[in-house]
N, C-alpha and C positions, 0 to 999 in steps of 0.2 A: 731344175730344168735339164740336169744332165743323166739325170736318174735312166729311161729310156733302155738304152741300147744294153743296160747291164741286166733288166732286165730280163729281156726279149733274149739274151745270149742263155740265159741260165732258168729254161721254163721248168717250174715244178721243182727248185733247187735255188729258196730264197735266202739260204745260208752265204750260196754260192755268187747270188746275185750282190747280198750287201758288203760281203767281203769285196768286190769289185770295187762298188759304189762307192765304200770307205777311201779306196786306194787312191782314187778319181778324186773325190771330195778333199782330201787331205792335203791338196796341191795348194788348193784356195780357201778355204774354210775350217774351222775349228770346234768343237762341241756339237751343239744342236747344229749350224749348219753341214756337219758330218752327218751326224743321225737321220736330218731329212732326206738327205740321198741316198740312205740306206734304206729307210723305212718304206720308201717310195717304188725303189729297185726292187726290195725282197715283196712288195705290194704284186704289182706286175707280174715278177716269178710264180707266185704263188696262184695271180688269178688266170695263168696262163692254163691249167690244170684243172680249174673249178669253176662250177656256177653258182658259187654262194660269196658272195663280196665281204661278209663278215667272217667266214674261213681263209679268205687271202687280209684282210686285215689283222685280225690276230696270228696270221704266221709273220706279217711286218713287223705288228708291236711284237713280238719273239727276239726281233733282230738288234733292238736299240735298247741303251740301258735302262736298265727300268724305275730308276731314280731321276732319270732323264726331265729337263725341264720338257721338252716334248712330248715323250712317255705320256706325262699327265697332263697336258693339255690335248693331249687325241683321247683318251680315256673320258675327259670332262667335256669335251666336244660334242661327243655318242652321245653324253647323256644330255645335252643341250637338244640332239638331231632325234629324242624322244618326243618333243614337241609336234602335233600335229601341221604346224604351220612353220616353212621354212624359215620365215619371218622374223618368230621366235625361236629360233634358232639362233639365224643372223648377230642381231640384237643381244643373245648373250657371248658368243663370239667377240663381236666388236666390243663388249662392256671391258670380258674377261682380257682381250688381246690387242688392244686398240692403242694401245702405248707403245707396239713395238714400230721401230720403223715399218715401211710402206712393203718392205722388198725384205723383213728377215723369215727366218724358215717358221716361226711357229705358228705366227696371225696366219700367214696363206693356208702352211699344210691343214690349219683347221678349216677352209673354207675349204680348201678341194674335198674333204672327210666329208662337210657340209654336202655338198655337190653331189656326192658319190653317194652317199646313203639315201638322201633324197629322190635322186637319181634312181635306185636301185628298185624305191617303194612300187616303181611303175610297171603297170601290169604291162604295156609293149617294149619291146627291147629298143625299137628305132626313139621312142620314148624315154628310154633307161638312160641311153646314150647321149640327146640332145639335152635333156634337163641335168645330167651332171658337169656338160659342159658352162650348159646355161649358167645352172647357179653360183658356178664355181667362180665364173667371169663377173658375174654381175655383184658378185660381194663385195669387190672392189681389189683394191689393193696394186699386188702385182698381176694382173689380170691376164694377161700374154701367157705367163707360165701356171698360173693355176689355170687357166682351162685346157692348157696344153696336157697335163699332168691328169687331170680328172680323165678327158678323152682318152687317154694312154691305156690308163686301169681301166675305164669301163669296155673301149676297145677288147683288148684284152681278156675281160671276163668273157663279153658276148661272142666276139668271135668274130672275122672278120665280117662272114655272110651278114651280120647282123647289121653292121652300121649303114646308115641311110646313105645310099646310091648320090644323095645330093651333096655330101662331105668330103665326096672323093671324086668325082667326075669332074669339079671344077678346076682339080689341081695339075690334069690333064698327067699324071704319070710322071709330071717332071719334079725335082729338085734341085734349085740352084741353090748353090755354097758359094765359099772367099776360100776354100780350102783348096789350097795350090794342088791341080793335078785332076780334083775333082768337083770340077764349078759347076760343071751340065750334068745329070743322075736324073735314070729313071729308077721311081719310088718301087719296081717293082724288081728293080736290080737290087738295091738295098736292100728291101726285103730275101727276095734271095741270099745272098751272101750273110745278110743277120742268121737267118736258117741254117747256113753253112754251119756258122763260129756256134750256135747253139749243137749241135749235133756235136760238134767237136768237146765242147765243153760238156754235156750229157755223156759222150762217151758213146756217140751212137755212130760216129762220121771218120 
């Protein structure tokens, strides 16, 4: 869930991204929970740049080791999300990952993968966007951060213009935080200043 802003700093530079990610993650987490905020970061980076979901996935799986207990369950995932019905997808997901707690990184990041591929099959974007949120939530689990994560990447891939006017209109510009200093934020200041540190961090700013 903290994956985000590492991205969005480091567009088209998901080397750059998971090395952040790592830095972040390493405070509180250990092994695969490292790897998921990396994979997830360099994901974002990568689809900030492109319109193929499956070229920013494979520059993510680039970023984590690749003996990685995650590694291969995102690998074995794909090929679950060959499945013409999400269903059966789901179904081998929960067989293969359903042991792990409710909230560790590798049962979700398969669902949001789930989400996102599924997601991606859709011939309309505003489509693309809502079904990888959809499925991603509806798989279960830690539902709050997998559909936040999915929204993030598909965000991301499509573009802003893309996302339905109905996802954003309701939030009216604002964001309230607990973080002393900065409680009241409009969404469209953060984005600014995100844009800023990316520029900076690209070397363009």
């Amino acid at each position: 869930i903290r994956c985000d802003a590492f991205g969005y700093a480091a567009p088209g530079w998901p080397e750059k991204a998971a090395e952040f990610a790592f830095r972040d993650a390493a405070v509180s987490h250990v092994k695969n929970g490292i790897y998921g905020e990396m994979l997830f970061a360099a994901m974002i980076a990568a689809a900030l740049v492109t319109s193929d979901l499956n070229e920013a996935i494979d520059a993510a799986l680039a970023e984590i080791p690749a003996k990685s207990r995650l590694r291969e369950a995102m690998l074995e995932t794909r090929r679950f999300c060959e499945a013409a019905d999400w269903r059966d997808a789901w179904e081998q997901i929960n067989a293969a990952y359903g042991h792990y707690h409710p909230v560790h990184t590798i049962n979700n990041a398969a669902l949001v993968l789930m989400g996102l591929l599924y997601g991606f099959r859709e011939a309309d974007p505003a489509q693309q966007y809502e079904t990888a949120i959809g499925l991603a939530v509806h798989g279960g689990w830690d539902t709050d951060c997998n559909g936040a994560t999915a929204g993030s990447v598909m965000g991301a891939l499509l573009g802003a213009q893309q996302v339905p006017t109905k996802w954003t209109a309701v939030l009216k510009d604002r964001l309230d935080s607990i973080v002393v200093g900065l409680t009241d934020n409009r969404i469209s200041d953060l984005a600014r200043r995100t844009a800023e540190v990316a520029r900076k961090v690209t070397g363009e700013g």
